[in-house]
C-alpha positions as CSV (number, residue, x, y, z in Angstrom):
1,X,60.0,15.2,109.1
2,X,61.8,12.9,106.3
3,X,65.1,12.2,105.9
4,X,65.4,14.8,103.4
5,X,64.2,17.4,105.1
6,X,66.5,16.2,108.0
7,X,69.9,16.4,105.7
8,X,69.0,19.5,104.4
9,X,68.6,21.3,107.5
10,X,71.7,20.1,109.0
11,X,73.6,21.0,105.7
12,X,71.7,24.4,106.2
13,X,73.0,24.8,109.5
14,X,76.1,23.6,108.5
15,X,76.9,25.8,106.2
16,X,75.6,29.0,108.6
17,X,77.9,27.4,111.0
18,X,81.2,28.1,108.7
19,X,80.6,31.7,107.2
20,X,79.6,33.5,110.7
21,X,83.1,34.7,111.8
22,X,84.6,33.9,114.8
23,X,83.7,36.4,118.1
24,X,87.6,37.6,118.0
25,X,87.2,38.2,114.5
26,X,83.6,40.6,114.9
27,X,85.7,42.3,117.8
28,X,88.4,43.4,116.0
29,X,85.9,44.4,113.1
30,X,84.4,46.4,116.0
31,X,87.3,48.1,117.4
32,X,88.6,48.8,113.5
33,X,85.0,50.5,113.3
34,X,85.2,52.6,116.3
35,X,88.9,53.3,115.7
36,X,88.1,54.6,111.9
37,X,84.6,56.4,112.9
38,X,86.9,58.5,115.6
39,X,89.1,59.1,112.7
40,X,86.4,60.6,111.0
41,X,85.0,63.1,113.9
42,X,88.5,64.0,114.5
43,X,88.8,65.0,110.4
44,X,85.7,66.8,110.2
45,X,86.6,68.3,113.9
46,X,89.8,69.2,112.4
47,X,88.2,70.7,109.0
48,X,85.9,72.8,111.2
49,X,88.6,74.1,113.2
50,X,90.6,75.1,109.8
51,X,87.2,76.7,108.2
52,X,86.7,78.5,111.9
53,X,90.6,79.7,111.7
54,X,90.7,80.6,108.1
55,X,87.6,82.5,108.7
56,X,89.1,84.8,111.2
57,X,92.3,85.3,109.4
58,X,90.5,86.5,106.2
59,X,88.5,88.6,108.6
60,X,91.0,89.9,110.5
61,X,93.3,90.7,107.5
62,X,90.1,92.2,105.9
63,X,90.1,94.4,109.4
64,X,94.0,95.4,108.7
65,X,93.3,96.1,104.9
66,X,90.6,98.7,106.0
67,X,92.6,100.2,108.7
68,X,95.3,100.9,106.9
69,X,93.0,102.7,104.0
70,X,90.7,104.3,106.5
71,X,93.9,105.9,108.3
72,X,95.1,107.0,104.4
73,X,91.4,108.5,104.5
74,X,91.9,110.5,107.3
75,X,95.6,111.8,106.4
76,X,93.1,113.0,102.8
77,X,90.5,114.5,105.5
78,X,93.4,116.0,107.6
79,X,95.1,118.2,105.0
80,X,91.2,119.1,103.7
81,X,91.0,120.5,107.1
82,X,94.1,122.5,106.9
83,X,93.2,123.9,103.8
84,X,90.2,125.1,105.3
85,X,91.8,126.9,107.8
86,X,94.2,128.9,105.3
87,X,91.2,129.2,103.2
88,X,88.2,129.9,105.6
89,X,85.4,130.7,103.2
90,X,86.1,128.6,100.0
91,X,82.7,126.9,99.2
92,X,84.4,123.9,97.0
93,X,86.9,122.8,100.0
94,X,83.7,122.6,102.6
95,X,81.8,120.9,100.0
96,X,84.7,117.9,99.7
97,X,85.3,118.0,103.2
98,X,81.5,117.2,104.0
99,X,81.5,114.7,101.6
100,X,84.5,113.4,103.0
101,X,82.6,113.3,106.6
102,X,79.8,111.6,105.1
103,X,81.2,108.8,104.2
104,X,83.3,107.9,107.2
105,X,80.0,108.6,109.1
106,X,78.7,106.0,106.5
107,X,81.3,103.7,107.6
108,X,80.6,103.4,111.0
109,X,83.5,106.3,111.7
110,X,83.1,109.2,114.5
111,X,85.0,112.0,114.8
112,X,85.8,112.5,118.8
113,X,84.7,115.1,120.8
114,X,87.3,117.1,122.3
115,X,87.4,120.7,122.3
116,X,86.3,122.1,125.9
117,X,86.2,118.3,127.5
118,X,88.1,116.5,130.2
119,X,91.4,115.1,129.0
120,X,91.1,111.6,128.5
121,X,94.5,109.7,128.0
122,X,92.9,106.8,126.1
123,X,91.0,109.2,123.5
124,X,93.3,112.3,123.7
125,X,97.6,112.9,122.7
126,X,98.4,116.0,124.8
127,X,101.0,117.9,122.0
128,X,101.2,121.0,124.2
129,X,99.8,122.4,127.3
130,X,99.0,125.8,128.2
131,X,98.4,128.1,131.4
132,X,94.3,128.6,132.1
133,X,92.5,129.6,135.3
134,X,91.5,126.6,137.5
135,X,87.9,126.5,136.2
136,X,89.6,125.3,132.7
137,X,92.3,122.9,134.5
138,X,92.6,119.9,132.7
139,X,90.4,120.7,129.9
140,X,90.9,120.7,126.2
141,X,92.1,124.2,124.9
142,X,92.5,123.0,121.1
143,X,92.6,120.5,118.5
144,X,95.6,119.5,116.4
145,X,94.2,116.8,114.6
146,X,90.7,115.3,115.4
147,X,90.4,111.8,116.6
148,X,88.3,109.2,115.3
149,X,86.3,106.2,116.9
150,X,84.8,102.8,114.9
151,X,81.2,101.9,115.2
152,X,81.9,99.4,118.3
153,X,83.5,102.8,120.0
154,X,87.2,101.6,119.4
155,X,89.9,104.6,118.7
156,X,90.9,104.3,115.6
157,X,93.2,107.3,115.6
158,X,93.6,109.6,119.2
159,X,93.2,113.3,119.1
160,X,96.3,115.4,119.3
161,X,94.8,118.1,121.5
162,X,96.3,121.3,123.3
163,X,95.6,120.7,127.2
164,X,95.1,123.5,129.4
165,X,96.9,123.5,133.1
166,X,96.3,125.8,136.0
167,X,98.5,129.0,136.1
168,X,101.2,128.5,139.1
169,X,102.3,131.6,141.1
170,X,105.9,132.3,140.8
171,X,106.4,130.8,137.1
């Protein structure tokens, strides 16, 4: 090697020496890095979280929104009903009323099942009770107002039924 070559490799090395930082300066480059790259999990951790949450509050106010129409839906099927029963045969009244029952059945809603079952608390309002022999203890004698279930089998609205108690001597 000449001189030359000598000098310049030195100045080369010389000059890599100076602008590589010092080892306490590339550590707390490092820890800066770490500190900001947990920054940014925790944000997007945080921005999930707020998607997940704002998700289920538009879902479960959607949920509310729908109750409270499907139980205005079922006052409009109720008083249907009772005009059917002070008007038996009229052919226009059954017609809306089946529509009406179509499209609750559309939306996932079923009527319960009531009249001549058990007496279930959970499904059934007891609004009266009356005297029957002991084969019908306990039993549904009537309906009031029907009760309705959502497609995951939730109550959306409990039947007011008549329940039928055993006769006791002396009363």
């Amino acid at each position: 090697m000449n001189a030359e070559e000598t000098a310049a490799e030195s100045t080369d090395t010389g000059e890599h020496a100076e602008a590589a930082p010092p080892a306490d300066e590339i550590a707390a480059l490092r820890d800066e890095l770490a500190t900001t790259q947990d920054r940014y999990r925790r944000a997007l951790a945080d921005l999930d979280n707020y998607r997940k949450r704002t998700e289920r509050e538009a879902e479960r106010q959607a949920a509310a929104a729908r109750n409270r129409m499907l139980h205005e839906w079922l006052d409009a099927v109720d008083s249907v009903e009772r005009a059917l029963q002070m008007e038996p045969g009229d052919p226009g009244l059954s017609a809306v009323l089946e529509q009406m029952n179509a499209i609750l059945a559309r939306n996932g809603v079923a009527r319960i099942d009531a009249a001549g079952t058990r007496f279930d608390p959970q499904r059934h309002e007891a609004i009266a009770v009356v005297p029957v022999d002991d084969a019908a203890d306990q039993l549904i004698a009537q309906v009031a107002r029907s009760g309705y279930t959502n497609r995951d089998g939730e109550i959306i609205r409990p039947a007011q039924v008549v329940v039928g108690r055993r006769k006791t001597d002396g009363g």
